[in-house]
C-alpha positions in Angstrom: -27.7 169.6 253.2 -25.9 172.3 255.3 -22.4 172.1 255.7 -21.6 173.2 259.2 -18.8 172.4 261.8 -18.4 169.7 264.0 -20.8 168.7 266.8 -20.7 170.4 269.6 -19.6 169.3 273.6 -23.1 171.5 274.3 -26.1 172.5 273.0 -26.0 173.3 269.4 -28.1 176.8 269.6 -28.6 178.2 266.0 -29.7 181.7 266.6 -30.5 184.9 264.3 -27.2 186.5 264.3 -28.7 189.7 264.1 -30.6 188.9 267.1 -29.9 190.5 270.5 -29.7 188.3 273.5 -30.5 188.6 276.8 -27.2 188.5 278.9 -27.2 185.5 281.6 -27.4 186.6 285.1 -23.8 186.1 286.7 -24.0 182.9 288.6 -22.5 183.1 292.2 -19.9 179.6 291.9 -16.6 179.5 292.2 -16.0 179.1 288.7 -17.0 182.1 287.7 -15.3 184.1 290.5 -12.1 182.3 289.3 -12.8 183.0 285.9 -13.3 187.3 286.8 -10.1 186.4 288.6 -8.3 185.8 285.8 -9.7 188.2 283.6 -8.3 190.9 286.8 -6.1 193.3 285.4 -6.5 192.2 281.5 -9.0 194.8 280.6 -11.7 192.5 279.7 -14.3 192.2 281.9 -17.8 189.8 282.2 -21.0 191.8 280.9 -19.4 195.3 280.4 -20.0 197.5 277.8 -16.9 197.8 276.0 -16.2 196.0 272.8 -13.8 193.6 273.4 -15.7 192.3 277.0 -17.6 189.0 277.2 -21.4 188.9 277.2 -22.3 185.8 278.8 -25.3 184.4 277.9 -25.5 180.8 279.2 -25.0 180.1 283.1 -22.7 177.0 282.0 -20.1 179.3 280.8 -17.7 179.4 283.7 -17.7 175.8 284.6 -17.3 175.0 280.9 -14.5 177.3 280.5 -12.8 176.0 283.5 -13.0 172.4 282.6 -12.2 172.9 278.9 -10.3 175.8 278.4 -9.3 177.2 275.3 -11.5 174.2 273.5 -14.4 175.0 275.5 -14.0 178.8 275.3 -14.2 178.4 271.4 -17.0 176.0 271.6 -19.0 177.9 273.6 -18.6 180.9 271.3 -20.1 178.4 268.5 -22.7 177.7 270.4 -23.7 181.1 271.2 -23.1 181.0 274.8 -21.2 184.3 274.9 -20.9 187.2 272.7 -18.2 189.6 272.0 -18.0 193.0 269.4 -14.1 192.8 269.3 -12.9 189.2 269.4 -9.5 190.4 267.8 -9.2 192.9 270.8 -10.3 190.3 273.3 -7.8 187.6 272.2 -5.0 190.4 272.3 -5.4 191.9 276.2 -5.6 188.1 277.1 -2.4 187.2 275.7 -0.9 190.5 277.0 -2.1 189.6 280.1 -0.6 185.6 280.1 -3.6 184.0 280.0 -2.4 181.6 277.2 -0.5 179.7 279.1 -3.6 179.7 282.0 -6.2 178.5 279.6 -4.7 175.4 278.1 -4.7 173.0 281.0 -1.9 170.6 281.9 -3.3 167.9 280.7 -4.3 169.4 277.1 -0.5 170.1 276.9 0.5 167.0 278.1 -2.0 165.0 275.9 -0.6 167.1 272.5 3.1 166.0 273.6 2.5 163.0 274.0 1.0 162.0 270.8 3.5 164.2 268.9 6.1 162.3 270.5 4.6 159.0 270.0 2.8 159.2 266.8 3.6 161.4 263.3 0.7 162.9 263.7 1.7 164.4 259.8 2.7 161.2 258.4 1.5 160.6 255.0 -1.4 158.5 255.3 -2.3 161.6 257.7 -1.4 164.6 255.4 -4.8 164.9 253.6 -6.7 165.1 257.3 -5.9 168.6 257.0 -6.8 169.5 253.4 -10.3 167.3 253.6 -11.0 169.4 256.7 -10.2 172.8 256.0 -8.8 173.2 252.7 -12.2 171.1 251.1 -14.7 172.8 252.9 -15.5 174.9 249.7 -13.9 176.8 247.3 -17.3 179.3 247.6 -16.6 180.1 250.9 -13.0 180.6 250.4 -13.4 182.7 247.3 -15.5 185.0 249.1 -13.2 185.5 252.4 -9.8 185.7 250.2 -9.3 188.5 247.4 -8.7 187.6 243.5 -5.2 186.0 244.1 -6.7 183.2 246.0 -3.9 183.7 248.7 -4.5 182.4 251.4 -1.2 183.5 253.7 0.4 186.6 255.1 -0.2 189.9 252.4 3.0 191.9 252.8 1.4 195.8 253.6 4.6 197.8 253.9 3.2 199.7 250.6 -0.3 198.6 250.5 -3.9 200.4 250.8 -5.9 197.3 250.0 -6.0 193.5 250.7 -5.7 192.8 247.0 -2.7 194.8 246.8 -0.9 193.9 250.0 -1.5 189.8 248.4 0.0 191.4 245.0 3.2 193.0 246.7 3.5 189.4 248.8 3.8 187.5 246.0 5.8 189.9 243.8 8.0 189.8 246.8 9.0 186.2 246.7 9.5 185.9 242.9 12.1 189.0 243.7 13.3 187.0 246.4 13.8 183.9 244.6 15.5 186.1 241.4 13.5 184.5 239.2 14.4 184.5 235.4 12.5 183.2 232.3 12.7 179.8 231.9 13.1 178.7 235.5 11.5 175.9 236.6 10.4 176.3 239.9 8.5 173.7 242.2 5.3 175.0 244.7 5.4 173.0 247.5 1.7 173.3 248.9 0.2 175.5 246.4 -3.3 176.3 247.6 -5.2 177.5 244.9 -2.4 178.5 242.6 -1.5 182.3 243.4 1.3 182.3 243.6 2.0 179.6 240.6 -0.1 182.0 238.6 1.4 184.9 239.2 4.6 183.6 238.5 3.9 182.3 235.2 2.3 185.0 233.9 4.3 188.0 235.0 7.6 186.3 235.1 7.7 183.4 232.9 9.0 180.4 234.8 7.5 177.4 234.2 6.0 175.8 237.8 4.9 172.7 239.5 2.6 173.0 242.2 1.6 170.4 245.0 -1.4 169.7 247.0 -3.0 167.5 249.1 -6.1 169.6 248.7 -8.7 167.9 245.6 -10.7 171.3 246.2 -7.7 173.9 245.7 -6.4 171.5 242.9 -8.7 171.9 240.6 -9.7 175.6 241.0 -6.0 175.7 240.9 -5.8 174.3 237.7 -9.1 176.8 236.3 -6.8 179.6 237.2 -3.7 178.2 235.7 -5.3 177.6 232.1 -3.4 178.3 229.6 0.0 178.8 231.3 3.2 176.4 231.9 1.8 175.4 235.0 1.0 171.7 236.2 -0.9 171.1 239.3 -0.5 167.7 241.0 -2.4 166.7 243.6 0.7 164.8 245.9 2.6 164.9 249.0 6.0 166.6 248.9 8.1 163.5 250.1 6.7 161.8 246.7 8.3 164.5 244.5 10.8 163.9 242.3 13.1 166.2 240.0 15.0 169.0 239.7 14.1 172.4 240.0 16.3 175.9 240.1 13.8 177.5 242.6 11.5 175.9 245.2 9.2 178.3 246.8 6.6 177.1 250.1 3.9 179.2 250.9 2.2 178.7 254.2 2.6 175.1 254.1 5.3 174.7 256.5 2.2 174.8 259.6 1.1 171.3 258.4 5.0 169.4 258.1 5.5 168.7 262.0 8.4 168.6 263.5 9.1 165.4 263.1 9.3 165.7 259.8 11.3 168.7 259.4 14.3 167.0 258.4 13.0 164.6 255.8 11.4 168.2 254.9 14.6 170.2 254.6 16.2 166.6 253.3 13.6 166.7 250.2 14.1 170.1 249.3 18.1 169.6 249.4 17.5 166.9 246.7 15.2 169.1 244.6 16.9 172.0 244.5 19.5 172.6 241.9 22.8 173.7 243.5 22.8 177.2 242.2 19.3 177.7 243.3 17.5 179.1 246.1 14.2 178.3 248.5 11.9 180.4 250.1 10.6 179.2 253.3 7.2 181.2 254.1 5.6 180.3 257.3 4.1 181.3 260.6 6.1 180.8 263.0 5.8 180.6 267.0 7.8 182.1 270.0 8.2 179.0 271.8 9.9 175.8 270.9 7.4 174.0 273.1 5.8 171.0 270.9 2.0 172.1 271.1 -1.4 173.7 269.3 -4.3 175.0 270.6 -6.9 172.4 271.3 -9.5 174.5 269.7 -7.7 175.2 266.6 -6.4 171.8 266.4 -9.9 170.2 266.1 -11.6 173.2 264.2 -9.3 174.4 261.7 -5.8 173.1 261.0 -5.9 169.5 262.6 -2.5 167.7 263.7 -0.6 171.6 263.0 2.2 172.6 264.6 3.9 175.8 264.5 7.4 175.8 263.9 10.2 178.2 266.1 13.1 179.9 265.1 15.1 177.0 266.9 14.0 174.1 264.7 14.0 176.0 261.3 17.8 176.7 262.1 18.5 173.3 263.6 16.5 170.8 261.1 17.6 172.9 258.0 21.6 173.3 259.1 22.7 170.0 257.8 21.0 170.7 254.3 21.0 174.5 253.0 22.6 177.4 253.5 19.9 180.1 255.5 20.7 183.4 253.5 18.4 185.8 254.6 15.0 185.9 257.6 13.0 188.7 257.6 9.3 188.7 259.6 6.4 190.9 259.0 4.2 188.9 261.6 1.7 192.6 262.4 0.8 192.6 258.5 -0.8 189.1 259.2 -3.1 190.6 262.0 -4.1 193.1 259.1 -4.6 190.9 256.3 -6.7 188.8 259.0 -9.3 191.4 260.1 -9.3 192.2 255.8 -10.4 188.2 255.6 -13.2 189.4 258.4 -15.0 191.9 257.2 -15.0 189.6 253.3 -16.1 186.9 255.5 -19.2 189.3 257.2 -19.9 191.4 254.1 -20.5 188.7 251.5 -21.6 185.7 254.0 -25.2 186.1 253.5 -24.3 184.6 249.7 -23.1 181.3 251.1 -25.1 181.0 254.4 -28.0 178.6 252.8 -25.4 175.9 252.1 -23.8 176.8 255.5 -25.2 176.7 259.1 -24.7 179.5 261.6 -22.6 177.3 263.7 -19.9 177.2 261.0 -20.3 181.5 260.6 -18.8 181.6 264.1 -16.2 179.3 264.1 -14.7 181.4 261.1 -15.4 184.3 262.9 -13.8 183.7 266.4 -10.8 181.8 264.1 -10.4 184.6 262.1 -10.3 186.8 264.8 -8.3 185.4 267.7 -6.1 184.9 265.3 -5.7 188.6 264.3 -5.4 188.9 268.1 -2.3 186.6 268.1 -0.6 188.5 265.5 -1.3 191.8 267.3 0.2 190.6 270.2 3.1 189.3 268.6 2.1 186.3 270.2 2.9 184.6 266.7 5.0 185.8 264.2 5.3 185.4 260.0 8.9 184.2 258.3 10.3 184.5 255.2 13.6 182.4 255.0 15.9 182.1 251.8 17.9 179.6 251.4 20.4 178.7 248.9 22.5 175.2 248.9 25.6 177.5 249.5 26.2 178.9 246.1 29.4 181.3 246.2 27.8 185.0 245.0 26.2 186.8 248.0 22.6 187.3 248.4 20.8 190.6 249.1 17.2 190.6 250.0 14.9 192.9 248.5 12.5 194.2 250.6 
């Protein structure tokens, strides 16, 4: 059976890729004059010729867009209503031009508050939502899109040519960050498929523990981890117990929400020896509005939220010490597009036990994203912490 993404809010239309279209003729409604509207001025424009304009190919489009927003934009791309050569380049004039804040309507926003606010939408008996979702959909897939390491977070590119490498230099640079010495025992919260436990092991001898909530990345994690002082445990971090002289979390962060920040800051405080140190690694967002995309949020990283500068100061203040911040959010958009063209080149070894649906939603994921990033629209942390050990602290770099 083909694995493929969720149903659709419209038709499902599975067409050759390859295929050209015809383009839709332009209806003449109101939603599609609001629509051109919008797009005034952003240097995107309906049916033109350059590669980050919109081919529309359905006459629903507009209406669709206008009623759904952001959720139907991306839904409509699944379903093949509309094409576009630059996604990455489209995403980036529209949030240069404000249309984020235009294409999620009111009520979107005001739905997503309200259950945040009502409901921990992260709780524990809805932590593995995300990982059966996403993280599960199949370590094939994933192996192709990623390079060797398995990372699957920010590569750091200040010296790097290659995705492989820039993954290489990001990891190297939180095992510098964290000093870490022979010996160590060091705790992974949210692991993936053991990179960065691996690396660790191998090139710097520590002995690690690595959570997940992921049974997929668990037990490739453990494949790659044969052999080493490594355990892999398939758990939630507010289970954890111990005591460990470096903690490191690697694009996990995204799945805590907020209202668990402080049992999350709280858990690492207890796990932490008091001469050790933490290393927060995490996306992070320019507002400290409590939302997500509704498009992401069902797609790809269910009941997320992206964390700002204000609540990973405010939550972690009554248990660490913040000794360093450093963000290198542009290398993300690279290290995205480097995910893209993985994801196009070697998709045709995957696509019988996927369906084209499921092709474009990792497509117009992976690139809007990259768009984000570009537009520093979203932005990538690394934050040390210690528990206010008295030597100073200097960050490599």
């Amino acid at each position: 059976m083909l694995r493929s993404a969720n149903a659709s809010s419209g038709p499902d239309v599975r067409m050759n890729s390859n295929a050209p279209k015809p383009l839709a003729a332009l209806p003449d409604t109101r939603a599609r004059r609001v629509i051109e509207q919008l797009l005034e001025g952003s240097g995107v424009a309906l049916n033109g010729r350059a590669p980050q304009d919109l081919r529309v190919h359905h006459p629903d489009f507009f209406s669709r867009v206008l009623r759904q927003g952001t959720l139907g934009l991306g839904e409509a791309y699944m379903d093949g209503w509309w094409e576009c050569d630059r996604l990455d380049e489209m995403a980036c004039r529209l949030l240069h031009h404000g249309l984020d804040e235009l294409a999620h309507s009111p009520s979107e926003r005001l739905m997503y508050r309200l259950q945040a606010g009502f409901f921990n939408l992260q709780s524990k008996a809805r932590a593995h939502i995300v990982g059966e979702a996403h993280y599960d959909l199949g370590n094939d897939l994933f192996e192709r899109m990623l390079d060797p390491t398995m990372c699957y977070s920010c590569g750091y590119w200040k010296a790097a040519d290659t995705l492989h490498e820039a993954q290489l230099a990001k990891l190297e640079l939180a095992c510098r960050k964290l000093e870490l010495e022979p010996g160590m025992r060091v705790l992974d919260i949210g692991c993936g498929w053991g990179s960065f436990a691996e690396h660790a092991a191998r090139h710097h001898g520590v002995e690690v523990t690595g959570i997940t909530i992921s049974k997929e990345q668990a037990e490739l994690a453990r494949q790659r981890c044969a052999g080493l002082p490594v355990a892999i445990e398939l758990k939630d971090y507010r289970d954890l117990e111990g005591c460990f002289d470096r903690i490191v979390s690697i694009g996990m962060f995204e799945h805590v929400g907020h209202r668990n920040y402080p049992a999350y800051f709280r858990t690492v405080e207890r796990l932490l020896d008091a001469e050790g140190l933490f290393l927060l690694h995490t996306i992070g967002s320019n507002s400290s509005e409590i939302t997500a995309d509704p498009w992401i949020n069902r797609y790809i990283f269910p009941n997320g939220v992206l964390p700002s500068a204000m609540h990973i100061a405010r939550t972690s203040e009554p248990h660490l010490l913040l000794e360093d911040w450093q963000n290198f959010g542009p290398d993300y958009d690279r290290t995205l597009m480097a995910w893209l063209a993985n994801f196009d080149a070697r998709w045709g070894e995957v696509a019988d036990r996927y369906n084209e649906r499921t092709r474009r939603m990792f497509r117009y994921y992976l690139s809007v994203c990259a768009g984000a990033f570009r537009a520093r629209h979203l932005q990538l942390w690394q934050v040390l912490f210690s528990r206010g050990r008295e030597q100073r602290y200097d960050a490599p770099r």
